[in-house]
C-alpha positions in Angstrom: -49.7 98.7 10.5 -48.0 102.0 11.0 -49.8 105.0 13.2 -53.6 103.2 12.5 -52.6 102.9 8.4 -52.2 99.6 6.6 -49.7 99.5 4.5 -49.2 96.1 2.5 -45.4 95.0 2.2 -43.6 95.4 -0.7 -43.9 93.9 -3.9 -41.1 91.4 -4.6 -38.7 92.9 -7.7 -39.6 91.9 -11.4 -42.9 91.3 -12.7 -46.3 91.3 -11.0 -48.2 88.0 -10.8 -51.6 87.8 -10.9 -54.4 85.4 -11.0 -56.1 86.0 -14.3 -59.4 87.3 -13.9 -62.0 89.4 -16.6 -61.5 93.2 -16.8 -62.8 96.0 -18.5 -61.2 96.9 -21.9 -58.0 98.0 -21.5 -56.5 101.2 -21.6 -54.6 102.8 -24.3 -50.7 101.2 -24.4 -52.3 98.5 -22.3 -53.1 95.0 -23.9 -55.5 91.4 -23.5 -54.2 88.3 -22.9 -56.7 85.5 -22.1 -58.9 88.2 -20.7 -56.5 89.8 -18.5 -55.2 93.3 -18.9 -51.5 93.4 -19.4 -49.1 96.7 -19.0 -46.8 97.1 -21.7 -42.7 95.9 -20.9 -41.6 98.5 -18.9 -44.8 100.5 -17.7 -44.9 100.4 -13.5 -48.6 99.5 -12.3 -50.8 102.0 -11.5 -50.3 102.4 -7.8 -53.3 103.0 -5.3 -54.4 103.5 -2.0 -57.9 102.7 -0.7 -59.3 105.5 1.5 -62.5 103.8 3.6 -63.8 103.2 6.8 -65.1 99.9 5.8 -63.2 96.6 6.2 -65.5 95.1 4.1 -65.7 97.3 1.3 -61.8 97.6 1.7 -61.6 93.5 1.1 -63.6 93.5 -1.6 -61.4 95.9 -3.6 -58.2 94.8 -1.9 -58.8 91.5 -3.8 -59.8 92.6 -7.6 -57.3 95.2 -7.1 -54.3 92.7 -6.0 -55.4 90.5 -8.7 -55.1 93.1 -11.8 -51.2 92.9 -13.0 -51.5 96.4 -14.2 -52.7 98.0 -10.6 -50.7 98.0 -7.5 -52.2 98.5 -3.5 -49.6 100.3 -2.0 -51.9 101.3 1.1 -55.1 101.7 3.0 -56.5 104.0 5.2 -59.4 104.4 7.2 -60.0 107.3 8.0 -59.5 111.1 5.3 -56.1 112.1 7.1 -54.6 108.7 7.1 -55.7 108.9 3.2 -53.9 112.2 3.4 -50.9 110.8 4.9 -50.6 107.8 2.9 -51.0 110.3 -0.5 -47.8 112.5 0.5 -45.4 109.4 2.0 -46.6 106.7 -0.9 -47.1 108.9 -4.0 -49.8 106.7 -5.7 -51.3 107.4 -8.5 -54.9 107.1 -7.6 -56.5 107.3 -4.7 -60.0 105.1 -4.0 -61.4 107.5 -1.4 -65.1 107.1 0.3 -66.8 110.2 1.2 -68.2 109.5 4.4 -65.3 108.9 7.2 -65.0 109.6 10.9 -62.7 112.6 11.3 -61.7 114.3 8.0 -64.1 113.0 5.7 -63.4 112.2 2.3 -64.4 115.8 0.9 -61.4 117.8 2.8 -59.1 115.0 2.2 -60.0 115.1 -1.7 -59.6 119.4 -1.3 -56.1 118.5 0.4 -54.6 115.6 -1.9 -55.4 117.4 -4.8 -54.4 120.7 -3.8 -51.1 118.8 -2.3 -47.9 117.5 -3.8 -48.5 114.0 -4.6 -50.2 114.6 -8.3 -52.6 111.8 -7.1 -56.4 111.2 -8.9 -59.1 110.9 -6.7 -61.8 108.6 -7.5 -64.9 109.1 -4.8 -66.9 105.9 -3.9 -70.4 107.1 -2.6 -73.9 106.2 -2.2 -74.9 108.9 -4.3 -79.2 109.1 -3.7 -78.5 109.7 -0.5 -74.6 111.4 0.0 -75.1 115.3 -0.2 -71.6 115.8 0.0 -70.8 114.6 -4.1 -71.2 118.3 -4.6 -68.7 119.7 -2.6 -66.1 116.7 -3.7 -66.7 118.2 -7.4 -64.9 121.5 -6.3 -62.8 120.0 -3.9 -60.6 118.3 -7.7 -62.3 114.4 -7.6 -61.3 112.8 -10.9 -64.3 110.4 -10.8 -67.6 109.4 -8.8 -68.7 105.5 -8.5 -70.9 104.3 -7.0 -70.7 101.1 -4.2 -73.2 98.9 -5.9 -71.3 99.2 -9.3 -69.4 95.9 -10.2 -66.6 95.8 -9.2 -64.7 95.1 -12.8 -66.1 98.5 -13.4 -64.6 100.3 -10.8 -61.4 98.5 -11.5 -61.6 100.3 -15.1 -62.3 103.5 -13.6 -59.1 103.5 -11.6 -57.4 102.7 -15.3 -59.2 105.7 -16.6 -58.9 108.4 -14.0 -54.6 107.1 -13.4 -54.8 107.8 -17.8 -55.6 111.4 -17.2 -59.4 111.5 -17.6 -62.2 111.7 -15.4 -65.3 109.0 -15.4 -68.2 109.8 -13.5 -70.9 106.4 -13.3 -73.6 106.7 -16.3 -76.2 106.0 -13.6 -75.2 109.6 -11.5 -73.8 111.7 -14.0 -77.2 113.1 -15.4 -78.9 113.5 -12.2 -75.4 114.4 -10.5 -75.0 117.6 -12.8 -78.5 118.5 -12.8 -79.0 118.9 -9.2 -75.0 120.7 -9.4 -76.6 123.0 -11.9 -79.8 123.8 -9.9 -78.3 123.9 -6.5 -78.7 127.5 -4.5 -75.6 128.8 -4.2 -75.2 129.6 0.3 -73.8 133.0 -0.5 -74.6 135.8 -3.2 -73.2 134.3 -6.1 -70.5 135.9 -8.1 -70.6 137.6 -11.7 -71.2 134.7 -14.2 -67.1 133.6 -15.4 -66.1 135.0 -18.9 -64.4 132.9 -21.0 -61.7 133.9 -23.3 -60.0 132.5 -26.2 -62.6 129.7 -27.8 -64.7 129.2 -29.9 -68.5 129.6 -30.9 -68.1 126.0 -31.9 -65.8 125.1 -28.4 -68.5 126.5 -26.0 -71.2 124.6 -27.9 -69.3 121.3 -27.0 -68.4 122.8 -23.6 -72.3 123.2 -23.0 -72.9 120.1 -24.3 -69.9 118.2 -21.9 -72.0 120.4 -18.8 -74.9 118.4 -19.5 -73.9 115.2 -19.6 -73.4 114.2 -23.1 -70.5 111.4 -23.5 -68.5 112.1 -27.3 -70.7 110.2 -29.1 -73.6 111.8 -28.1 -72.0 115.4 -28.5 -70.8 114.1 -32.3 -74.1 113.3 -32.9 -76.5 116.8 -31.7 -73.1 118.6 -33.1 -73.2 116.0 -37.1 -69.7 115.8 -36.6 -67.4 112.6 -36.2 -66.5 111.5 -32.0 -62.8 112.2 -33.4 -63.6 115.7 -33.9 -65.3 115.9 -30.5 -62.1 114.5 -28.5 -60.4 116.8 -30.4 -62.7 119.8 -29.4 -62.8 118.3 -25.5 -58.5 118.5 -25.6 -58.1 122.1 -26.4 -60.9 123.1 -24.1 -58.9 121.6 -21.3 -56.0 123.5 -22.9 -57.5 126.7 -23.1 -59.5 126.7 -20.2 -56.6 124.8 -18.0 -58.9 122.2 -16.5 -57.7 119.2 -15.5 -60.2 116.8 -16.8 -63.6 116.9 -17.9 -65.3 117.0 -14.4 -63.6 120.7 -14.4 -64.8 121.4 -17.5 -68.4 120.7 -16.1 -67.7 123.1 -12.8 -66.2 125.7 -15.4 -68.9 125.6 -17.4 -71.5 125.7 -14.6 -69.9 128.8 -13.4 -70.0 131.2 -17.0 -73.8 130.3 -16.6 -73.4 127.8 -19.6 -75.1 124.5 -17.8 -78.9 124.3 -17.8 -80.1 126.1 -14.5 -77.0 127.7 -13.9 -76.9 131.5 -12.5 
C-alpha cells in the first residue's frame, strides 16, 4: 500500500497464468481456447486499475479480472484522486472507475484522466436509476457505462471493448440514458445549435440514428443497408467529426440539435 493506494506486485516475467474461466466472445486478434480468451503471442494484457470505494465490489472484480490471461490489475484506488494518481504513475489502459467516491468523485476524476496524459479509457460502474451524475461523466470523456448488477463476464467484455477503441454503454441504460441526456434543461442559456461540416446527408442520418440508441444492426436495418456499411459510415464519422468513440458521437450529435428533444 503506497499513500492509501493498492497497488498489487508485479507480475512475474513470461506468460500470464490464469485459471480458465467462461468469458464473453473475444475481441478481434484475440482467440478461444477451452472457453478462455487468449491474447495473441506477443500482445501485453490489457492493463487496469479499479477506481471504488467498495472493498467488496473491488473483490469481486479483483478476482474475474486476475483470472482473465488477457487483462492485467495493475492497481486500485479508493477514492477519484488516488484513481487519478494511479492513471498518470501506472499508465493502464482502462480505468474501472465508480462514480460516487468520497473526495473527488468519479466524474472529475473521469474529466481529469481523460483530459490527462495517460491515454487511459474510462469505463463508469453506476447504479444508474438512481446516480444523476451519468450525465456529467458523458462530457467529462467516459468510454463506457455498466451497471453494478450486470454479470460480471459482461463487464469483463466491456473492459475488452472500451481498451479496443470503442465505447459500450449497457443495453439496459442506453435508451433511457440518452433520452433523459437529450431532454435534460440545459442550467445556462444554451448555445447556438453546432454546425457540422464535411458529411453527408446519408452520414447525419446514421449519426441521428447512433444519438438514439440504435446498435449497427438496427441502423442497417431502418437505413436497408448491410451492418458493414453502417461500421463503415460510424468510422468516418468519428473521422470527420474527431470523436473518440461513439459515446462522443452521441454528445456531438445532441449538440447540432440532431437527438430527439435536443435544443
Amino acid at each position: 500500500m503506497t499513500d492509501g493506494v493498492v497497488v498489487p506486485p508485479a507480475p512475474p516475467e513470461g506468460n500470464v497464468t490464469a485459471d480458465e474461466i467462461v468469458l464473453p466472445p473475444a475481441p478481434p486478434g484475440t482467440s478461444v481456447t477451452d472457453g478462455v480468451v487468449v491474447p495473441p503471442a506477443g500482445r501485453p494484457p490489457v492493463r487496469v486499475v479499479l477506481a471504488d470505494d467498495q472493498p467488496l465490489i473491488r473483490a469481486a472484480l479483483r478476482m474475474v479480472i486476475t483470472d482473465a490471461p488477457d487483462l492485467e490489475l495493475v492497481g486500485e484506488a479508493g477514492t477519484g484522486s488516488d484513481a487519478v494518481r494511479l492513471a498518470e504513475g501506472l499508465r493502464p489502459d482502462v480505468v474501472v472507475m465508480d462514480i460516487r467516491m468520497p473526495g473527488m468523485d468519479g466524474i472529475e476524476a473521469t474529466r481529469l484522466i481523460t483530459a490527462g496524459p495517460s491515454g487511459a479509457q474510462v469505463v463508469v460502474l453506476t447504479t444508474f436509476d438512481d446516480d444523476d451524475y451519468v450525465y456529467g461523466a458523458l462530457r467529462a470523456g467516459a468510454s463506457g457505462f455498466l451497471v453494478k448488477d450486470m454479470a460480471l463476464d459482461d463487464i469483463l467484455g466491456a473492459i475488452r471493448v472500451v481498451a479496443a477503441g470503442d465505447a459500450l454503454i449497457a443495453p439496459s441504460v442506453t435508451r433511457r440514458l440518452i433520452e433523459e441526456f437529450a431532454v435534460r434543461p440545459e442550467p445556462a442559456p444554451a448555445p447556438a445549435p453546432r454546425k457540422l461540416e464535411g458529411i453527408t446527408g446519408r452520414e447525419q442520418e446514421v449519426l441521428t440514428l447512433v444519438a438514439r440508441g440504435l446498435s449497427n444492426t438496427e441502423i442497417a436495418a431502418e437505413l436497408v443497408i448491410s451492418v458493414a456499411t453502417v461500421k463503415a459510415y460510424v468510422t468516418r464519422l468519428l473521422t470527420k467529426l474527431d470523436a473518440r468513440d461513439r459515446v462522443q458521437l452521441v454528445i456531438i450529435a445532441y449538440d447540432a440539435g440532431l437527438a430527439s428533444g435536443s435544443r
